[in-house]
LOMIBA-698792 format. One record per atom (N, C-alpha, C, O): z negated, y negated, x negated. Coordinates in nm, 2 decimals, always signed. Atoms other than C-alpha are relative to their C-alpha. Layout:
<rec><Z>Z</Z><Y>Y</Y><X>X</X></rec>
...
//
This chain:
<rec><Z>-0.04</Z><Y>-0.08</Y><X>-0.11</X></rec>
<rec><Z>-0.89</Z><Y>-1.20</Y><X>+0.45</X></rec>
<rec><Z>-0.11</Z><Y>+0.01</Y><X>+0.10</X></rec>
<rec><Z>-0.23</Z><Y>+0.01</Y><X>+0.07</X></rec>
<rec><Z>+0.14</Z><Y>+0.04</Y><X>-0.12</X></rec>
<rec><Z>-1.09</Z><Y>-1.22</Y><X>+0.81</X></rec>
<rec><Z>-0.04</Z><Y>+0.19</Y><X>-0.03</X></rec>
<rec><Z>+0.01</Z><Y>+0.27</Y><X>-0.11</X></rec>
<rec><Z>+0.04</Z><Y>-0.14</Y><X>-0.03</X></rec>
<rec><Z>-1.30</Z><Y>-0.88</Y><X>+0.90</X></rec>
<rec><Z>+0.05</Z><Y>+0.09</Y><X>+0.05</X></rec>
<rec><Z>+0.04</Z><Y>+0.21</Y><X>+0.05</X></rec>
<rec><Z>-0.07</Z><Y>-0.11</Y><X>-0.10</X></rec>
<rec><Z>-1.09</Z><Y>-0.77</Y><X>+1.13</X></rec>
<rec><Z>+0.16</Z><Y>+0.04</Y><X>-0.08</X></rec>
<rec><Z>+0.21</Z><Y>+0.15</Y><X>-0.05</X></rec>
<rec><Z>-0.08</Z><Y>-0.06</Y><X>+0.11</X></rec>
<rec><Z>-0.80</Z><Y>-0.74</Y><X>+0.86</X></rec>
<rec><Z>-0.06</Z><Y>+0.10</Y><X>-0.12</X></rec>
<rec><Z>+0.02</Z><Y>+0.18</Y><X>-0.18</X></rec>
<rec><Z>+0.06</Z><Y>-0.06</Y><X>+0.09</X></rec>
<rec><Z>-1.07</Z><Y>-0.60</Y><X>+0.62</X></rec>
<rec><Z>+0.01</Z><Y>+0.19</Y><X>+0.11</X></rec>
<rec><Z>+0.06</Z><Y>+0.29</Y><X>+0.07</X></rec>
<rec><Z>+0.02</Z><Y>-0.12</Y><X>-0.07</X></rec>
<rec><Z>-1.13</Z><Y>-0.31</Y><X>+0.89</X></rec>
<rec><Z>+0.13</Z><Y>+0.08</Y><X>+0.06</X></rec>
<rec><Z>+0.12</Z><Y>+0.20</Y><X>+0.09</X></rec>
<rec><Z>-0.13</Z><Y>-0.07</Y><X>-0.01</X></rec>
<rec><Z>-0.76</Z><Y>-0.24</Y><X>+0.98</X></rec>
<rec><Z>+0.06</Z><Y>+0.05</Y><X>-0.13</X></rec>
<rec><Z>+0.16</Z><Y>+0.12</Y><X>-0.11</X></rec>
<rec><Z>-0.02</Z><Y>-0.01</Y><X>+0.12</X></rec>
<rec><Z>-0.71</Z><Y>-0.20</Y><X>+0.63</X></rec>
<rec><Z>-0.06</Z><Y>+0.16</Y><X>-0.07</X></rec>
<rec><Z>-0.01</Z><Y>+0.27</Y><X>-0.09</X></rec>
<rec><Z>+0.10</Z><Y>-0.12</Y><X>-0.02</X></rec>
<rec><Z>-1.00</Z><Y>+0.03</Y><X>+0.58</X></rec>
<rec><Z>+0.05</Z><Y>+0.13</Y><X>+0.09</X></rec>
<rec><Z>+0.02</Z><Y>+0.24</Y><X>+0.04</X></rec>
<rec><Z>+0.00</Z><Y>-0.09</Y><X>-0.12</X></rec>
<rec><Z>-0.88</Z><Y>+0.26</Y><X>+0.93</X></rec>
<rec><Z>+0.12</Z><Y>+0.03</Y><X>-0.09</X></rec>
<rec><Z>+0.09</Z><Y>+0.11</Y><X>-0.18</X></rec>
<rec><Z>-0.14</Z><Y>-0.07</Y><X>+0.10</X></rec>
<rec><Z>-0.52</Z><Y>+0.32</Y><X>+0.73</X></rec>
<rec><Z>-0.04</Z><Y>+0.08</Y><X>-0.10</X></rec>
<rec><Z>-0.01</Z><Y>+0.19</Y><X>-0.11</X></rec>
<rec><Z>+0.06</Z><Y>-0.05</Y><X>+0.18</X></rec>
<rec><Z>-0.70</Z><Y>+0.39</Y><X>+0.37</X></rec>
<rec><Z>-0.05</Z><Y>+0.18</Y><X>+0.09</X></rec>
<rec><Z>-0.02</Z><Y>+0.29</Y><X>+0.06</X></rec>
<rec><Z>+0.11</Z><Y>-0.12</Y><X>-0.04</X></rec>
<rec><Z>-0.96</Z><Y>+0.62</Y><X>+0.61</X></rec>
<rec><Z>+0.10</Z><Y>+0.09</Y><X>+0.08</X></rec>
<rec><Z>+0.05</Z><Y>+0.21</Y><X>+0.09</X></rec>
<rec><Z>-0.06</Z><Y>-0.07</Y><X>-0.09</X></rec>
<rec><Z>-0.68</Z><Y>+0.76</Y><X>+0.85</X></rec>
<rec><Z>+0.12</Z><Y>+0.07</Y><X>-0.05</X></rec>
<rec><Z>+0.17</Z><Y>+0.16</Y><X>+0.01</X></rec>
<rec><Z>-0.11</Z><Y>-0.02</Y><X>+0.04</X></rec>
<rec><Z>-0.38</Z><Y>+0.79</Y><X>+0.64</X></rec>
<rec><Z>+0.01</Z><Y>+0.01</Y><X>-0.14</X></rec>
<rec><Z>+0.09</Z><Y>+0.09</Y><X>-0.19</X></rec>
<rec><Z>-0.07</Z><Y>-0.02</Y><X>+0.14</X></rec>
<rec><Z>-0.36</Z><Y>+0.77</Y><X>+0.30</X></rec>
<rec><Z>-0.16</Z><Y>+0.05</Y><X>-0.11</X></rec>
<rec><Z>-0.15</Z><Y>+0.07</Y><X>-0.23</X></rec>
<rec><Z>+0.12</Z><Y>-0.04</Y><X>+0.08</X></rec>
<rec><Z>-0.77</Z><Y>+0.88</Y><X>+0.16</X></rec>
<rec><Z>+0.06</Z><Y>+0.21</Y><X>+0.06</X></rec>
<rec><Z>+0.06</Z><Y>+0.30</Y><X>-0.02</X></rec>
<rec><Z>-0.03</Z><Y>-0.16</Y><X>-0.07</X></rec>
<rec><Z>-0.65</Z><Y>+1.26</Y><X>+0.38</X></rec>
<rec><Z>+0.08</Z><Y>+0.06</Y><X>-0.08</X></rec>
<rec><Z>+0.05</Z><Y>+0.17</Y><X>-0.12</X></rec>
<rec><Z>-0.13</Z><Y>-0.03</Y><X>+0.06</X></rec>
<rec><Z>-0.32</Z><Y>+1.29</Y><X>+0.19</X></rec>
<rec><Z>-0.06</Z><Y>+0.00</Y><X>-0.16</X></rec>
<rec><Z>-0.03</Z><Y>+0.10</Y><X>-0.23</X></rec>
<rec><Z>-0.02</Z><Y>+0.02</Y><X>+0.16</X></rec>
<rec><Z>-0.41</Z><Y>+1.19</Y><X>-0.18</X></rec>
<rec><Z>-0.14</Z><Y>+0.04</Y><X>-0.01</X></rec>
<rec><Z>-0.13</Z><Y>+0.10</Y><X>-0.12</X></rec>
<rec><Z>+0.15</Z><Y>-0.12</Y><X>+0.01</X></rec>
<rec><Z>-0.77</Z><Y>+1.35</Y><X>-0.18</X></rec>
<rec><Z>-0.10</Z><Y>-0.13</Y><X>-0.05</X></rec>
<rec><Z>-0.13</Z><Y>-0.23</Y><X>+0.01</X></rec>
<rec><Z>+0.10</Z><Y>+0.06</Y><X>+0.08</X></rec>
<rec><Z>-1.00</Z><Y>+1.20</Y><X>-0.44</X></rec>
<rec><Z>+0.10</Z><Y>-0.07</Y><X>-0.11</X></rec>
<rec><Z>+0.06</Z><Y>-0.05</Y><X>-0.22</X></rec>
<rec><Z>-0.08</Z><Y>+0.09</Y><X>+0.12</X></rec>
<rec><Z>-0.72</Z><Y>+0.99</Y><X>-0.66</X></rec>
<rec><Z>-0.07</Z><Y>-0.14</Y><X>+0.01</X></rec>
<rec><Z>-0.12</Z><Y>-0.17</Y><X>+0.12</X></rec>
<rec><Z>+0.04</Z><Y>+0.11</Y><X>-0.02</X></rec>
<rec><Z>-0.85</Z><Y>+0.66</Y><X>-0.72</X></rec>
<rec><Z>+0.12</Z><Y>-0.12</Y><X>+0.00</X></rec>
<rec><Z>+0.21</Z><Y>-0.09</Y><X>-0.08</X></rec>
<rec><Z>-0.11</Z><Y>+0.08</Y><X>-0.02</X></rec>
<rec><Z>-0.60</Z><Y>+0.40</Y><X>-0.66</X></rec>
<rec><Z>+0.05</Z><Y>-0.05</Y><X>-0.08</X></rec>
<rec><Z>+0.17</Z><Y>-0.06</Y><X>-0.08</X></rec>
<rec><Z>-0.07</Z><Y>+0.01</Y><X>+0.14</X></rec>
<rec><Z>-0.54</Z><Y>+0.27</Y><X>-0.98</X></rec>
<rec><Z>+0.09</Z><Y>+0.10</Y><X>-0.08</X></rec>
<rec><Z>+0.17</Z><Y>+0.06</Y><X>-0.17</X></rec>
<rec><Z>-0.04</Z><Y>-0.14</Y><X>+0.09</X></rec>
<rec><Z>-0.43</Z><Y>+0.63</Y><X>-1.10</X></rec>
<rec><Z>+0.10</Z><Y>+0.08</Y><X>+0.10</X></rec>
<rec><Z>+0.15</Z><Y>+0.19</Y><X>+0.09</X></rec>
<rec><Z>-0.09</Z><Y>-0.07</Y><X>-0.09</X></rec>
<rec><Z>-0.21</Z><Y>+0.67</Y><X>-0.80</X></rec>
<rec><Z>+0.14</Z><Y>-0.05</Y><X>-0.07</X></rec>
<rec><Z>+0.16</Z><Y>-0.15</Y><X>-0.13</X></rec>
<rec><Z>-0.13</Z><Y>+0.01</Y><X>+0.10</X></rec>
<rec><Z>+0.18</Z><Y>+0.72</Y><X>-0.95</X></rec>
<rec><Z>+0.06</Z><Y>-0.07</Y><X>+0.14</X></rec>
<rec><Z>+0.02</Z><Y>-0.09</Y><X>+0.25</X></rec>
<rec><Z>-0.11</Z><Y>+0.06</Y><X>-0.11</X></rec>
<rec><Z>+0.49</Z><Y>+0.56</Y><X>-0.78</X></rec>
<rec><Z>+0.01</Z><Y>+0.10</Y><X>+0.07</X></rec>
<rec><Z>+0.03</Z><Y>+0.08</Y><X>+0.19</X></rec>
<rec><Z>-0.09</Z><Y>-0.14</Y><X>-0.05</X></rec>
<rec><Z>+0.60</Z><Y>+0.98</Y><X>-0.72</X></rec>
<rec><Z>-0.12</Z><Y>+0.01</Y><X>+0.13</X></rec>
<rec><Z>-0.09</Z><Y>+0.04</Y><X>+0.25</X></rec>
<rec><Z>+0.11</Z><Y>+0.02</Y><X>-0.11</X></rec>
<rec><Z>+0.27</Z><Y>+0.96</Y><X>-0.52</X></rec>
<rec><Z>-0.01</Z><Y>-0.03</Y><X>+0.14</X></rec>
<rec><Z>-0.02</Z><Y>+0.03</Y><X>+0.24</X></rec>
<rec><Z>-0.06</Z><Y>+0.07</Y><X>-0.10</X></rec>
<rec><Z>+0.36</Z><Y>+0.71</Y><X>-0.32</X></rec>
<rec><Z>+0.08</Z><Y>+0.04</Y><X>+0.11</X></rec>
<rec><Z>+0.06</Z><Y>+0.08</Y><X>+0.23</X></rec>
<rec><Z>-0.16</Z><Y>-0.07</Y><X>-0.03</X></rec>
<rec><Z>+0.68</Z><Y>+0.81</Y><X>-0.24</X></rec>
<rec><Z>-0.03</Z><Y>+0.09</Y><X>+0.10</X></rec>
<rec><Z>-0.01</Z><Y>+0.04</Y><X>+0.22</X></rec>
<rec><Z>+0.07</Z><Y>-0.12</Y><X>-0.01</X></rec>
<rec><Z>+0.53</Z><Y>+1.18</Y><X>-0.14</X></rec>
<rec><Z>-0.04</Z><Y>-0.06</Y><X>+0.15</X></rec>
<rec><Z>+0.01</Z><Y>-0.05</Y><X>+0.26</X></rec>
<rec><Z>+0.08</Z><Y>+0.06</Y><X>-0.17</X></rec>
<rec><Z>+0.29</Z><Y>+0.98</Y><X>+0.13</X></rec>
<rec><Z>+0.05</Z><Y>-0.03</Y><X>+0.08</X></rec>
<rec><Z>+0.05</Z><Y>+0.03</Y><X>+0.19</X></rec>
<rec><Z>-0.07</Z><Y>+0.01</Y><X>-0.11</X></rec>
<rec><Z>+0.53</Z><Y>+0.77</Y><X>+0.27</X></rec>
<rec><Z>+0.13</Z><Y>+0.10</Y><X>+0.10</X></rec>
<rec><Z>+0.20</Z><Y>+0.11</Y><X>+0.21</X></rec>
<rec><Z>-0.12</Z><Y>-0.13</Y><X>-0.09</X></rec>
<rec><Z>+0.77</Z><Y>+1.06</Y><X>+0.33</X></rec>
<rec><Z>-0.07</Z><Y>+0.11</Y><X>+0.06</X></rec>
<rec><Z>-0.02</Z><Y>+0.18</Y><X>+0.14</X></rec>
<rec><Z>+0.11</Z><Y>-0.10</Y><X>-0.15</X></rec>
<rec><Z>+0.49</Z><Y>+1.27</Y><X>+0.51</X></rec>
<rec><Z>-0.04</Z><Y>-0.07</Y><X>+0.09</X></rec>
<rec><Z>-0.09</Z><Y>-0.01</Y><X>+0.18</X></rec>
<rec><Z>+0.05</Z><Y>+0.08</Y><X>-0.12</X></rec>
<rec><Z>+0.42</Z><Y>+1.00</Y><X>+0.71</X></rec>
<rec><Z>+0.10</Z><Y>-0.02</Y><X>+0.10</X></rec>
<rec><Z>+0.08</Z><Y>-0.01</Y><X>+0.22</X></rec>
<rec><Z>-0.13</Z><Y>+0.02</Y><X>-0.05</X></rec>
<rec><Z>+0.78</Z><Y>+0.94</Y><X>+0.80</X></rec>
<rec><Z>+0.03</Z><Y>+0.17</Y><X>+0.04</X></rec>
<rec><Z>+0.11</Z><Y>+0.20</Y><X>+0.13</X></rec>
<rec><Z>-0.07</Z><Y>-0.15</Y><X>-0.09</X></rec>
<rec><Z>+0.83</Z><Y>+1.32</Y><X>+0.87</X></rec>
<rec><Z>-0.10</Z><Y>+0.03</Y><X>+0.08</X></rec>
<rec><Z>-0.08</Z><Y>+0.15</Y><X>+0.12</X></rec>
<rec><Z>+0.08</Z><Y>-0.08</Y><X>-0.10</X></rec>
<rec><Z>+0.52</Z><Y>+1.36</Y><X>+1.09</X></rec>
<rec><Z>+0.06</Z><Y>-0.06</Y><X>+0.16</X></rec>
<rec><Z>+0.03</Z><Y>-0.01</Y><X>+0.27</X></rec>
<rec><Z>-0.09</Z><Y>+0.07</Y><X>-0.14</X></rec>
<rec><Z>+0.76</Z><Y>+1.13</Y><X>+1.36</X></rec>
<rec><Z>-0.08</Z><Y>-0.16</Y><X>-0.06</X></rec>
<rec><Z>+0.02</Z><Y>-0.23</Y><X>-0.10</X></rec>
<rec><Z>+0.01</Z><Y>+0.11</Y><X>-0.01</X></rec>
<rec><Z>+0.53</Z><Y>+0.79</Y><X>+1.28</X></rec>
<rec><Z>+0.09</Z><Y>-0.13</Y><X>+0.00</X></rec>
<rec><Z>+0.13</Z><Y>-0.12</Y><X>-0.11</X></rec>
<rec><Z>-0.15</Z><Y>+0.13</Y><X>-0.02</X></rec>
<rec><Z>+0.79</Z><Y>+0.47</Y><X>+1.33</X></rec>
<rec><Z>-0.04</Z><Y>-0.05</Y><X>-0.14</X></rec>
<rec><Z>-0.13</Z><Y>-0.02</Y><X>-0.21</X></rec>
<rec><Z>+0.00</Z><Y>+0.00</Y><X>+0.13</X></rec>
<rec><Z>+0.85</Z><Y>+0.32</Y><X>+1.04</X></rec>
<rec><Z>-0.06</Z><Y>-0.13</Y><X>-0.04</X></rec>
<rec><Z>-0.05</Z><Y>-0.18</Y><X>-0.16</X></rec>
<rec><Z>+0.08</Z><Y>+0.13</Y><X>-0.01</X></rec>
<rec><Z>+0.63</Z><Y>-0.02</Y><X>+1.12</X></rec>
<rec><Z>-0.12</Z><Y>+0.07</Y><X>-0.06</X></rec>
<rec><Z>-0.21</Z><Y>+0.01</Y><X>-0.12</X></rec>
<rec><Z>+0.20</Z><Y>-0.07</Y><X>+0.06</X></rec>
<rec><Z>+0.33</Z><Y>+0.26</Y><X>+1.02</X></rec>
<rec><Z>+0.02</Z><Y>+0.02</Y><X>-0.17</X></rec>
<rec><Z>-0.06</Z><Y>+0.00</Y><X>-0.25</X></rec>
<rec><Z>-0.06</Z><Y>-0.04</Y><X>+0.11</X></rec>
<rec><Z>+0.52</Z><Y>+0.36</Y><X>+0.72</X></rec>
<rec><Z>-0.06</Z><Y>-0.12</Y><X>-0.08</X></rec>
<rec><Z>-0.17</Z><Y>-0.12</Y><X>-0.14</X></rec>
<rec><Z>+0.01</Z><Y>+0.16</Y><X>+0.04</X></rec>
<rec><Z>+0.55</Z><Y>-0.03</Y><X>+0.60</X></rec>
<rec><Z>-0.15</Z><Y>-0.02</Y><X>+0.00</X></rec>
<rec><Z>-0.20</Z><Y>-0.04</Y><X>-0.11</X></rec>
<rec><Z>+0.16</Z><Y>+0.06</Y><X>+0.00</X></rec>
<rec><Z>+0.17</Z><Y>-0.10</Y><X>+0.70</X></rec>
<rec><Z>-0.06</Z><Y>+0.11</Y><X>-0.11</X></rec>
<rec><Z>-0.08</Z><Y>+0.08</Y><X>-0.23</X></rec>
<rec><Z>+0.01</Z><Y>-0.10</Y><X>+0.15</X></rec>
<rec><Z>+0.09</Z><Y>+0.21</Y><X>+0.48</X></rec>
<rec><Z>+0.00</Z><Y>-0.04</Y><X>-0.12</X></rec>
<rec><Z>-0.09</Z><Y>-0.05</Y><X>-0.20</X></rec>
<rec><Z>-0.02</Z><Y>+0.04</Y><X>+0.13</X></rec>
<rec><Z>+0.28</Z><Y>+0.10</Y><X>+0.20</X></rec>
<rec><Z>-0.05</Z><Y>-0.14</Y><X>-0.01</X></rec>
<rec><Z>-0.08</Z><Y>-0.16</Y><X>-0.13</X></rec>
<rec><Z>+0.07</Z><Y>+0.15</Y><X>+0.04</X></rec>
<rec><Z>+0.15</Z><Y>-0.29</Y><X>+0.22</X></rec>
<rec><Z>-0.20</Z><Y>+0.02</Y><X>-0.04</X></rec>
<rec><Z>-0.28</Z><Y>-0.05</Y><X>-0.11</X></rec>
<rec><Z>+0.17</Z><Y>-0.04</Y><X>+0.02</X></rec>
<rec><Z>-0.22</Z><Y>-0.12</Y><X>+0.22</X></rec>
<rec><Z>-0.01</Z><Y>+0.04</Y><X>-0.15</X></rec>
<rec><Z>-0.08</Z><Y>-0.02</Y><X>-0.23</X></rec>
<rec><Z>+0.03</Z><Y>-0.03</Y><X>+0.09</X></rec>
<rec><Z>-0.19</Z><Y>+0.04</Y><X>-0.06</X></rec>
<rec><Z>+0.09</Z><Y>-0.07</Y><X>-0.15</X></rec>
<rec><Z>+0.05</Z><Y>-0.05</Y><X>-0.27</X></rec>
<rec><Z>+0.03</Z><Y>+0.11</Y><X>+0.15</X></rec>
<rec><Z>-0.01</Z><Y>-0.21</Y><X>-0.31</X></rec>
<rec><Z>-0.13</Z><Y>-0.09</Y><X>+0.01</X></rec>
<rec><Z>-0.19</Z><Y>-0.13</Y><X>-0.09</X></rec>
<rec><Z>+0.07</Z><Y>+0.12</Y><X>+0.04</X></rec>
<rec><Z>-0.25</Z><Y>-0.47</Y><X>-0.19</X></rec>
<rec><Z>-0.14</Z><Y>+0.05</Y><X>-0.05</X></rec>
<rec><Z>-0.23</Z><Y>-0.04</Y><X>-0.07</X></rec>
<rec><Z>+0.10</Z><Y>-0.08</Y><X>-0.01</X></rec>
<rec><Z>-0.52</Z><Y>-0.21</Y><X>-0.23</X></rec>
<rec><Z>-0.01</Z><Y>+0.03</Y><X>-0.18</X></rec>
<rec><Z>-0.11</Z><Y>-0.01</Y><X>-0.25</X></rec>
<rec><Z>-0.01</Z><Y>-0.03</Y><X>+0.14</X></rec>
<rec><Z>-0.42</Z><Y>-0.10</Y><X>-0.58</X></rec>
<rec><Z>+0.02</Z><Y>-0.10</Y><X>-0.13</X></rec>
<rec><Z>+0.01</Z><Y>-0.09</Y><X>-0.25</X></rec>
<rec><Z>+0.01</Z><Y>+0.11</Y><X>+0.08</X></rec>
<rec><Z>-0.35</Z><Y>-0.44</Y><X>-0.70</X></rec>
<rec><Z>-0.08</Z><Y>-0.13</Y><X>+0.06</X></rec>
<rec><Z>-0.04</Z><Y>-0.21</Y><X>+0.14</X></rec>
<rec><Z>+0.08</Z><Y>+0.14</Y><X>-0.08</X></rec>
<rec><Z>-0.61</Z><Y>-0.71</Y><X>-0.61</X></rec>
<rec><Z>+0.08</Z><Y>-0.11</Y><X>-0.03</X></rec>
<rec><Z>+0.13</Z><Y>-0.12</Y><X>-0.14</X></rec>
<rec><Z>-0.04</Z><Y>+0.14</Y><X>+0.01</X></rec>
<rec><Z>-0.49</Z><Y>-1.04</Y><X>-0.55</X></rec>
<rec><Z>+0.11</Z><Y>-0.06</Y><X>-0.13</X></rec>
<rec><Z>+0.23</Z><Y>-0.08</Y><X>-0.16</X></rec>
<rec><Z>-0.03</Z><Y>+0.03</Y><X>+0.14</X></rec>
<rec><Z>-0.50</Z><Y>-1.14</Y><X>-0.87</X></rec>
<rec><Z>+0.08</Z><Y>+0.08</Y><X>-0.09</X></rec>
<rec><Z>+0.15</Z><Y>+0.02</Y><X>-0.16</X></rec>
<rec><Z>-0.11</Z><Y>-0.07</Y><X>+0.11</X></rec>
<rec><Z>-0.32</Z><Y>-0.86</Y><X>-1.07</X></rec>
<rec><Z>+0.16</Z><Y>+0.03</Y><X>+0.07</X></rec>
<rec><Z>+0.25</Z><Y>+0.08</Y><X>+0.00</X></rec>
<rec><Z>-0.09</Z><Y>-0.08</Y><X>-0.10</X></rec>
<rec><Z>-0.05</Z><Y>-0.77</Y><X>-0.75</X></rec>
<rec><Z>+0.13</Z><Y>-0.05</Y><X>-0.10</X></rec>
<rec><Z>+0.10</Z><Y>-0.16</Y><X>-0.16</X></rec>
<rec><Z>-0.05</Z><Y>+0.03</Y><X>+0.04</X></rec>
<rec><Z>+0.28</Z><Y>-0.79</Y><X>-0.92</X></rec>
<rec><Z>+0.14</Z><Y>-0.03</Y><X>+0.06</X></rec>
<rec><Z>+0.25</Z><Y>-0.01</Y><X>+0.01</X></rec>
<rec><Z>-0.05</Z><Y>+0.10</Y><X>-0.13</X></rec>
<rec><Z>+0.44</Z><Y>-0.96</Y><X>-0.59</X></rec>
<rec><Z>-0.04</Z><Y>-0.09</Y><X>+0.00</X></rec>
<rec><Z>+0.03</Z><Y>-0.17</Y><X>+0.06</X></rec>
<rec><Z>+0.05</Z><Y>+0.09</Y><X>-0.01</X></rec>
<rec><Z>+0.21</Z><Y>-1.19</Y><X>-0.63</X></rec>
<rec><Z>+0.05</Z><Y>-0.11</Y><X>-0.17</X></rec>
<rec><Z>+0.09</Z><Y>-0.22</Y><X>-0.14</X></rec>
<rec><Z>-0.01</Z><Y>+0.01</Y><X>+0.14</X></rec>
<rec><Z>+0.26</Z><Y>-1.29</Y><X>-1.01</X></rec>
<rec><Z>+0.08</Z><Y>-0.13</Y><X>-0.03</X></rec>
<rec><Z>+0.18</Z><Y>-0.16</Y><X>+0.05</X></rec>
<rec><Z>-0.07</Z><Y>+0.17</Y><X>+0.02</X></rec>
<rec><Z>+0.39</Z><Y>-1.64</Y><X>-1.13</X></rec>
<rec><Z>+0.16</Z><Y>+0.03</Y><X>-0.02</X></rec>
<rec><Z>+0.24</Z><Y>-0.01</Y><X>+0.06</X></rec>
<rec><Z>-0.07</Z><Y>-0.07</Y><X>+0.05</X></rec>
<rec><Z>+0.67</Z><Y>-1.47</Y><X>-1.30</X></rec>
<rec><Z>+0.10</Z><Y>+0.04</Y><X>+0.08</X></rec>
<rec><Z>+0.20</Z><Y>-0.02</Y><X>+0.08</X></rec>
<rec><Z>-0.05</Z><Y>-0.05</Y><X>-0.15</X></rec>
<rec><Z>+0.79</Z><Y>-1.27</Y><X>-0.97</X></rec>
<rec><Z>+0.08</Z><Y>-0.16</Y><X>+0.06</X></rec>
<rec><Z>+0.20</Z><Y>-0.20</Y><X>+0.05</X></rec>
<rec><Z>-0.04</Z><Y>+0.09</Y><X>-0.03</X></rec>
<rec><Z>+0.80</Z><Y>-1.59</Y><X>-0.82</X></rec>
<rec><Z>+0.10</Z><Y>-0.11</Y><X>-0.02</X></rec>
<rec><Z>+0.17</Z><Y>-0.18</Y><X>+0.05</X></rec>
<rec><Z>-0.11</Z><Y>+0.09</Y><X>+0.07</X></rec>
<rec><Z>+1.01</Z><Y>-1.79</Y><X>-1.03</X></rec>
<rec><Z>+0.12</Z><Y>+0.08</Y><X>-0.05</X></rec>
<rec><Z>+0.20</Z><Y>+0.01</Y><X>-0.10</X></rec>
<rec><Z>-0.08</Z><Y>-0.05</Y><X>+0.04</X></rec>
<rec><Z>+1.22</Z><Y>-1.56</Y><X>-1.10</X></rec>
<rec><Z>+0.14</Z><Y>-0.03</Y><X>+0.08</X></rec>
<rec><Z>+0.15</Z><Y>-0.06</Y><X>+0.20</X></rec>
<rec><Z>-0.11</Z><Y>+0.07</Y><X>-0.05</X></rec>
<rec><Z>+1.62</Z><Y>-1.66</Y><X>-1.08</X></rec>
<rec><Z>+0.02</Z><Y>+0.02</Y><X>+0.13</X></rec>
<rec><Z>+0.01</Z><Y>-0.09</Y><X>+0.19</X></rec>
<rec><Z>-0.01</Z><Y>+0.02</Y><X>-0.10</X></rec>
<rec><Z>+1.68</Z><Y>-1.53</Y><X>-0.77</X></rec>
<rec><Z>-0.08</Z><Y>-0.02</Y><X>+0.08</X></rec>
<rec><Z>-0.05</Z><Y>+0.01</Y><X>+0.20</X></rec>
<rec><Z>+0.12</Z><Y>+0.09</Y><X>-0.08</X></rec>
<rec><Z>+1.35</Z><Y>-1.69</Y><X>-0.62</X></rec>
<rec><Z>+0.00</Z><Y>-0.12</Y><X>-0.02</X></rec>
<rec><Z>-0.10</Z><Y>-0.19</Y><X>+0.00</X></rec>
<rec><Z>+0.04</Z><Y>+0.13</Y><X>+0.04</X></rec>
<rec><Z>+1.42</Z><Y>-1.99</Y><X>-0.73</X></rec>
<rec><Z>+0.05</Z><Y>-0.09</Y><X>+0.11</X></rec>
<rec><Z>+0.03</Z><Y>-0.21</Y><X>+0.10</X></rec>
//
């Protein structure tokens, strides 16, 4: 990922979703969590492109790379991916 995806990434975490969920660490954040966030985000008016960037931050945030389970071999192959 370039720097300037690392720092748009970062401004969401620091502007939107570290305000809302306090001190959770992201591994320990629930789905009901989630949920919670993007539906305060969606009721403060934000369009629903911020919503989406929101929620892409924080799976790819809570699952690196390697464990994301969008990413997963499995996912992938699966019948209707095939």
């Amino acid at each position: 990922m370039s720097e300037n995806g690392r720092a748009n990434y970062q401004n969401c975490l620091d502007k939107k979703v570290y305000p809302i969920l306090g001190d959770v660490k992201m591994p320990e954040i629930t789905p009901a969590q989630i949920t919670a966030l993007l539906l305060d985000i969606q009721a403060t008016g934000k369009a629903h492109a911020t919503v989406i960037k929101v929620y892409t931050v924080i799976i790819f945030t809570r699952f690196p790379s390697h464990s994301c389970p969008l990413r997963s071999s499995a996912y992938r192959t699966a019948p209707a991916y095939r």
